[in-house]
DSSP file (Angstrom, degrees, kcal/mol; ACC not computed):
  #  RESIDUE AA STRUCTURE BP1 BP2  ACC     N-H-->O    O-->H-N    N-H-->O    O-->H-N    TCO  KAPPA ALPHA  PHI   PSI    X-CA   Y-CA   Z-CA
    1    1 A X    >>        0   0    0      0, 0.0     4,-2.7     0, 0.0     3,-1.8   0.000 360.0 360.0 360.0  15.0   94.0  115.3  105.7
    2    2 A X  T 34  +     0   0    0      1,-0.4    54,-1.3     2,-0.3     4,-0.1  -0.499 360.0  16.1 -67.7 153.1   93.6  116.4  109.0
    3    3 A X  T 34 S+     0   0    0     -2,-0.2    -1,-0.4    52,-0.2     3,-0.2  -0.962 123.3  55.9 -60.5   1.5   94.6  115.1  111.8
    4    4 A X  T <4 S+     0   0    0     -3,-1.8     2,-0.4     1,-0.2    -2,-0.3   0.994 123.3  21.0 -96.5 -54.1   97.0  112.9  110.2
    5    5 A X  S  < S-     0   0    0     -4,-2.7    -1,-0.2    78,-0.0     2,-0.2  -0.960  82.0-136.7-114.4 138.0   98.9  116.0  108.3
    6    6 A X    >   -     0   0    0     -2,-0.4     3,-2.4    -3,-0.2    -2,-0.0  -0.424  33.5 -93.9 -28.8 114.5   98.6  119.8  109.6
    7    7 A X  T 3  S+     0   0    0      1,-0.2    -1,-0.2    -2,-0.2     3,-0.1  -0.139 121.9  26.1 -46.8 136.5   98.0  122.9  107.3
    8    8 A X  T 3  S+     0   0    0      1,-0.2     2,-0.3    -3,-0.1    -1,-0.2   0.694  87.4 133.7  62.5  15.5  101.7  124.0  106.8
    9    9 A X    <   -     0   0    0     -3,-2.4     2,-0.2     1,-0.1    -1,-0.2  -0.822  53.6-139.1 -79.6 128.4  103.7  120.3  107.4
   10   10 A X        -     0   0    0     -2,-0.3     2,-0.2     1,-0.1    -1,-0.1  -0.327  27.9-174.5 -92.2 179.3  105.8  120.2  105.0
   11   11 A X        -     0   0    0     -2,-0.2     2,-0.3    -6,-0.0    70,-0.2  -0.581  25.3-109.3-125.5-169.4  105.9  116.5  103.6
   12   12 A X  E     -A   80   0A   0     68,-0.7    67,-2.5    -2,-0.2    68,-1.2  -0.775  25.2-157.1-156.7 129.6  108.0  114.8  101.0
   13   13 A X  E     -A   78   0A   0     -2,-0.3     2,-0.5    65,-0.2    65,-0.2  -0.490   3.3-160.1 -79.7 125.5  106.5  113.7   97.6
   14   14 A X  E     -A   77   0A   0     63,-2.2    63,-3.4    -2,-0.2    13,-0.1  -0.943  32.3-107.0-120.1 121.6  108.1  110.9   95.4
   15   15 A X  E     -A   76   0A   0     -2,-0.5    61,-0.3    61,-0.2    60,-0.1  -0.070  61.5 -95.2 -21.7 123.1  107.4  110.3   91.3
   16   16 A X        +     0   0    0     59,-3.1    -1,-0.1    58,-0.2     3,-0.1  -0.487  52.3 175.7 -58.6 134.1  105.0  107.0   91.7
   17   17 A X        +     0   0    0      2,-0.1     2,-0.4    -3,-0.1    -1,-0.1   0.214  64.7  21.8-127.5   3.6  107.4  104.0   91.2
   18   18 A X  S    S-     0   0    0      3,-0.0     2,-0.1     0, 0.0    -1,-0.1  -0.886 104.4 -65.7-154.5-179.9  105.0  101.4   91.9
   19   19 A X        -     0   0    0     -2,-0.4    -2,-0.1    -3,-0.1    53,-0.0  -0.327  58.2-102.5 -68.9 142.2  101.0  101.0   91.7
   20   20 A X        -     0   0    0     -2,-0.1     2,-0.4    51,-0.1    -1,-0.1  -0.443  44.4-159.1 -69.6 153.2   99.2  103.1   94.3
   21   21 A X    >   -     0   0    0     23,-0.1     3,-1.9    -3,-0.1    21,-0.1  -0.999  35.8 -78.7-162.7 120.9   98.1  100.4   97.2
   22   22 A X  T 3  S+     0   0    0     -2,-0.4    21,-0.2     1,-0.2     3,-0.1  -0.230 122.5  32.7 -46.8 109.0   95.0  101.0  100.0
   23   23 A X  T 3  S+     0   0    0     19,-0.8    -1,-0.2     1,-0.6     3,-0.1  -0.544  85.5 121.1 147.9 -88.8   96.7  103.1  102.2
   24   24 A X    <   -     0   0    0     -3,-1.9    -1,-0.6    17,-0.1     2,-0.6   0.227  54.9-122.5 -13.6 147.2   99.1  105.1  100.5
   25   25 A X  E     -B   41   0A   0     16,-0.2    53,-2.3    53,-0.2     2,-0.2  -0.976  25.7-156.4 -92.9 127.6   99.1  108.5  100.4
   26   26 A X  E     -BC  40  77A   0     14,-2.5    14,-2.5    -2,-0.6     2,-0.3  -0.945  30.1-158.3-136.0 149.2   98.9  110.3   97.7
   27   27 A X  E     +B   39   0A   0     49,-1.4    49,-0.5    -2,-0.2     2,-0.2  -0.707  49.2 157.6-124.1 132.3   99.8  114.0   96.1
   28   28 A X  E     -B   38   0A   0     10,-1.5    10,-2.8    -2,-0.3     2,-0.1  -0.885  45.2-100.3-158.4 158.5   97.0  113.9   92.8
   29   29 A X  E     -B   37   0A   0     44,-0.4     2,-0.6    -2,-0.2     8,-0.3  -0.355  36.9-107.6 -49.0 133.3   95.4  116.6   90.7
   30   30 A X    >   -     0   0    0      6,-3.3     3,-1.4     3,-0.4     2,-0.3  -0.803  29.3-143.9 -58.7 116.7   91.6  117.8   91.5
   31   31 A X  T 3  S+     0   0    0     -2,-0.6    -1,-0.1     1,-0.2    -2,-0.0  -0.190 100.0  45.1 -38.9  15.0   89.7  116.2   88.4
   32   32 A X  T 3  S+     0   0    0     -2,-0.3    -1,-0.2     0, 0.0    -2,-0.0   0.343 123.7  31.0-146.4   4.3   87.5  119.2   88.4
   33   33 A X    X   -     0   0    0     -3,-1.4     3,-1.9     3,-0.2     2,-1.3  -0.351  65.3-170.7-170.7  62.1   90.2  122.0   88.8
   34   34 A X  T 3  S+     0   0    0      1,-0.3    -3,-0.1    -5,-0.2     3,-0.1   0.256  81.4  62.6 -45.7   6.4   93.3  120.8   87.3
   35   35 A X  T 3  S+     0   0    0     -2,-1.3    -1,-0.3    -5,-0.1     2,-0.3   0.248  88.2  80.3-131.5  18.1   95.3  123.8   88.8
   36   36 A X  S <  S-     0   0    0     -3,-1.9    -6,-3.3    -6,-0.2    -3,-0.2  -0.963  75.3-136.1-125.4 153.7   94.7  122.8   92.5
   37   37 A X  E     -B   29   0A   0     -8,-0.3     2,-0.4    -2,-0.3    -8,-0.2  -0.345  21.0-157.3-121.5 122.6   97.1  119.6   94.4
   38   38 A X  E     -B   28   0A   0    -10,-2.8   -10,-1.5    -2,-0.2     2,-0.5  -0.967   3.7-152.6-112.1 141.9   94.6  117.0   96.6
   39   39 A X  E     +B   27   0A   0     -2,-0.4     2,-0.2   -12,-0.2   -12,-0.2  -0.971  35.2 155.3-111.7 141.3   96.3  114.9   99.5
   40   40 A X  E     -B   26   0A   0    -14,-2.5   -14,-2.5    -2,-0.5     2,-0.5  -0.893  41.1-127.8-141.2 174.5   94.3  112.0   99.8
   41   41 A X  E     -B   25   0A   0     12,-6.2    12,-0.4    -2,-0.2   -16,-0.2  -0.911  26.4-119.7-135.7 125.4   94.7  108.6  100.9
   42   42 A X        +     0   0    0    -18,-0.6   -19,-0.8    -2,-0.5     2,-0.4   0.120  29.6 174.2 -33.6 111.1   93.7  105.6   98.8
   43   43 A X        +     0   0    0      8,-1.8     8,-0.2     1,-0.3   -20,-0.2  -0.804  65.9  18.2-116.4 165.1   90.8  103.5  100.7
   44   44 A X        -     0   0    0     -2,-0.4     7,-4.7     6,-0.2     2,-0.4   0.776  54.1-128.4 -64.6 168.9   90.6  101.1   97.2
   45   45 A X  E     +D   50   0B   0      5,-0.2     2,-0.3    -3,-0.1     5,-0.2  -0.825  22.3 167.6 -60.7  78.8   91.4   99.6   94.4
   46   46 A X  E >   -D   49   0B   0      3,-2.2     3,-1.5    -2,-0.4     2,-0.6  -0.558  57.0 -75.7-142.3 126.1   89.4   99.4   91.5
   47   47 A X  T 3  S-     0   0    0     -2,-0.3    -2,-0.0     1,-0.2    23,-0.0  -0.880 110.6 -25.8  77.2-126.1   90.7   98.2   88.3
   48   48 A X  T 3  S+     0   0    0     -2,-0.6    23,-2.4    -3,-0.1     2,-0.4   0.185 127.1  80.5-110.0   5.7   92.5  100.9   87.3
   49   49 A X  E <   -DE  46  70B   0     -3,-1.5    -3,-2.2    21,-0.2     2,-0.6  -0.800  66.0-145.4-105.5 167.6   90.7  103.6   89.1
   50   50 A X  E     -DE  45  69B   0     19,-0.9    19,-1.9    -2,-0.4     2,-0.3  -0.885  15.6-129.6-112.2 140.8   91.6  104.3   93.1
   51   51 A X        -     0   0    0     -7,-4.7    -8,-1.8    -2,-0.6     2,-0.4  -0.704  32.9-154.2 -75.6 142.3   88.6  105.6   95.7
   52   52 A X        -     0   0    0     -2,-0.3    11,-1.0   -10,-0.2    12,-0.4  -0.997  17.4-179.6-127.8 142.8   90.5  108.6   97.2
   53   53 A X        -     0   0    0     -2,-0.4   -12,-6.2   -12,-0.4     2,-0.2  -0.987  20.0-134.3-152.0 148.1   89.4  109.5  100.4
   54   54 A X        -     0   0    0     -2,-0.4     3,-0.1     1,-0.3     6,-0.1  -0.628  23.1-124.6-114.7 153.4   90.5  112.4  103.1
   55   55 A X  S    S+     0   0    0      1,-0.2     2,-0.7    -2,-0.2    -1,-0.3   0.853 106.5  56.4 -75.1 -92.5   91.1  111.7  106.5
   56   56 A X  S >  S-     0   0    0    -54,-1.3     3,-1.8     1,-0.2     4,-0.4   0.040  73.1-171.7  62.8  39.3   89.0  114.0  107.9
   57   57 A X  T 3  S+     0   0    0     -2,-0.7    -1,-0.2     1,-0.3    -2,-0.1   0.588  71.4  69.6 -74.6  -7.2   85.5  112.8  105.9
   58   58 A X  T 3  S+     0   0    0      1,-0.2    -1,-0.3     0, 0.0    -2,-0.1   0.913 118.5  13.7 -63.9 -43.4   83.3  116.0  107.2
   59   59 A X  S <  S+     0   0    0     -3,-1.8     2,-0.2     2,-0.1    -1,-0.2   0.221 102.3 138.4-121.0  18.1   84.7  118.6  105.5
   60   60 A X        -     0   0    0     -4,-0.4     2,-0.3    -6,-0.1    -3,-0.0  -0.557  46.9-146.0 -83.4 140.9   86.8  116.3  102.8
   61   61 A X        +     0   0    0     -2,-0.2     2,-0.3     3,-0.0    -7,-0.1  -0.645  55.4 123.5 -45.2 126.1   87.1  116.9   99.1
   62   62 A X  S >  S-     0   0    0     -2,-0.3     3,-4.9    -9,-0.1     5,-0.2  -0.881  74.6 -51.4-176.4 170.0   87.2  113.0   97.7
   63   63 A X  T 3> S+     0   0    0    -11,-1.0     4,-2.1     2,-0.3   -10,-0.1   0.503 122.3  61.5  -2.3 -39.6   86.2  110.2   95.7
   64   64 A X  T 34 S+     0   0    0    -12,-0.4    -1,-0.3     1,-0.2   -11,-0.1   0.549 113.4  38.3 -95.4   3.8   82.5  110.8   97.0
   65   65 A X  T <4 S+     0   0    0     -3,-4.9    -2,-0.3     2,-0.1    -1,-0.2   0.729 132.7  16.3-110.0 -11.4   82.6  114.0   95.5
   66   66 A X  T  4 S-     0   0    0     -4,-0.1    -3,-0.2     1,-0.1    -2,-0.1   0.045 108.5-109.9-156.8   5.1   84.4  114.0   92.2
   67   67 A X     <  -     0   0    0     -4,-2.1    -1,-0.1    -5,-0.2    -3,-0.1   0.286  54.7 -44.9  73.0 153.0   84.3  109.9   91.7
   68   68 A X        -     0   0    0     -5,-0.1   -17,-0.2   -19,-0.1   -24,-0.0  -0.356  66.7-134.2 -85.1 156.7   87.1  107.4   91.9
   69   69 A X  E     -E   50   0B   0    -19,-1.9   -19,-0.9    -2,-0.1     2,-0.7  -0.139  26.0 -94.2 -93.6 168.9   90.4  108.8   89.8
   70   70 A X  E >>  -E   49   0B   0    -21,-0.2     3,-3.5     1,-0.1     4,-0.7  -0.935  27.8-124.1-103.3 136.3   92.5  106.8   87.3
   71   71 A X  G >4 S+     0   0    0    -23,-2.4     3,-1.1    -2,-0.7    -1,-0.1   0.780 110.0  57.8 -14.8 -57.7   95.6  105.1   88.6
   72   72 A X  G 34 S+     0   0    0    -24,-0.3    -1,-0.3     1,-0.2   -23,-0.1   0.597  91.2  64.4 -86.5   2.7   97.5  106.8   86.1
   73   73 A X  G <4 S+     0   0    0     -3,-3.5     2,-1.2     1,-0.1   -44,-0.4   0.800  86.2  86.2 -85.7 -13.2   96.6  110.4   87.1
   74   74 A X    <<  +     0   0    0     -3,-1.1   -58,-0.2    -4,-0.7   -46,-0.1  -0.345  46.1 157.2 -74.2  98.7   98.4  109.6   90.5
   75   75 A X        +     0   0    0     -2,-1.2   -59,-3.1   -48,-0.2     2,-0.6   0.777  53.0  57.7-109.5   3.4  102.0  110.5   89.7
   76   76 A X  E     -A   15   0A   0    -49,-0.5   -49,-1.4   -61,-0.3     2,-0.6  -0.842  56.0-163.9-138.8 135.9  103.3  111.2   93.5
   77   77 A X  E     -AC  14  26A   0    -63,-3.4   -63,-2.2    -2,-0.6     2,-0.9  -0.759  22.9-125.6-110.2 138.4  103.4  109.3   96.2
   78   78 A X  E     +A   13   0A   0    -53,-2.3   -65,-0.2    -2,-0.6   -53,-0.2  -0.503  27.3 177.0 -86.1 121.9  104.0  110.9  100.2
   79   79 A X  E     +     0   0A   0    -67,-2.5     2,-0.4    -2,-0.9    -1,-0.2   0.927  54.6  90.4 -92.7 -44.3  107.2  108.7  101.8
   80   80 A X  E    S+A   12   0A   0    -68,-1.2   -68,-0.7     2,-0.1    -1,-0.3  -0.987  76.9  10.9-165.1 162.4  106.9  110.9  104.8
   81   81 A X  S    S-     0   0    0     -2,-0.4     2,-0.4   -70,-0.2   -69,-0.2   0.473  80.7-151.0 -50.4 160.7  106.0  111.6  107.4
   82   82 A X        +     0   0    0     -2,-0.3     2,-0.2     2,-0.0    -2,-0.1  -0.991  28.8 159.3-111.3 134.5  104.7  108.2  107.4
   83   83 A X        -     0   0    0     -2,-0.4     2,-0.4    -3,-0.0   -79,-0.0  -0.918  43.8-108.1-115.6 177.3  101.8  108.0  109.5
   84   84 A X        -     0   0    0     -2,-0.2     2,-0.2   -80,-0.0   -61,-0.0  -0.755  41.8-128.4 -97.6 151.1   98.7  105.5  109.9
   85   85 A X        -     0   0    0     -2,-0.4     2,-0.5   -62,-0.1    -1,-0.0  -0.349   9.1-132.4 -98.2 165.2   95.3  107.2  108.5
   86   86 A X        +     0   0    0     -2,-0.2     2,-0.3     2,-0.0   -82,-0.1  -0.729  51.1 152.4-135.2  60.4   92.1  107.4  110.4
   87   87 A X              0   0    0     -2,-0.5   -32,-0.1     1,-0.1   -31,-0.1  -0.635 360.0 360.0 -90.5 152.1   90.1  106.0  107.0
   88   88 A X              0   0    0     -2,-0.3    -1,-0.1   -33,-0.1   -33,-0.0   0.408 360.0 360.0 154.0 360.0   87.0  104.4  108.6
């Protein structure tokens, strides 16, 4: 997720209380390595799965590698820092 978060910033994570929303940032399991932690940030919505997408889209892990995720695998959501993402 660089530039928007820095290897070693710490963050803070919250238990998903609402539906994940293009935009968000989000804390979610790798779907191909269930013992490593993704930040990504939701770029859409569909159905019930989310595109997850890294700021950073040269060297990112995401959605265009490993396919869009289900909604319900997302269980933590980043409250801050809040910044805006450089999805695009």
């Amino acid at each position: 997720m660089t530039p928007t978060y820095r290897p070693g910033e710490r963050i803070l994570v919250v238990r998903r209380w609402r539906p994940v929303r293009p935009g968000d940032v989000v804390l979610a399991r790798d779907p191909r390595d269930p013992d490593r932690w993704l930040l990504k940030r939701c770029l859409a919505r569909r159905g019930d799965a989310v595109d997850l997408r890294g700021d950073n889209a040269a060297v990112s892990t995401d959605s265009r590698d490993f396919g869009d995720v289900s909604s319900r695998a997302i269980t933590w959501l980043v409250v801050r820092p809040r910044r805006a993402g450089l999805v695009g």
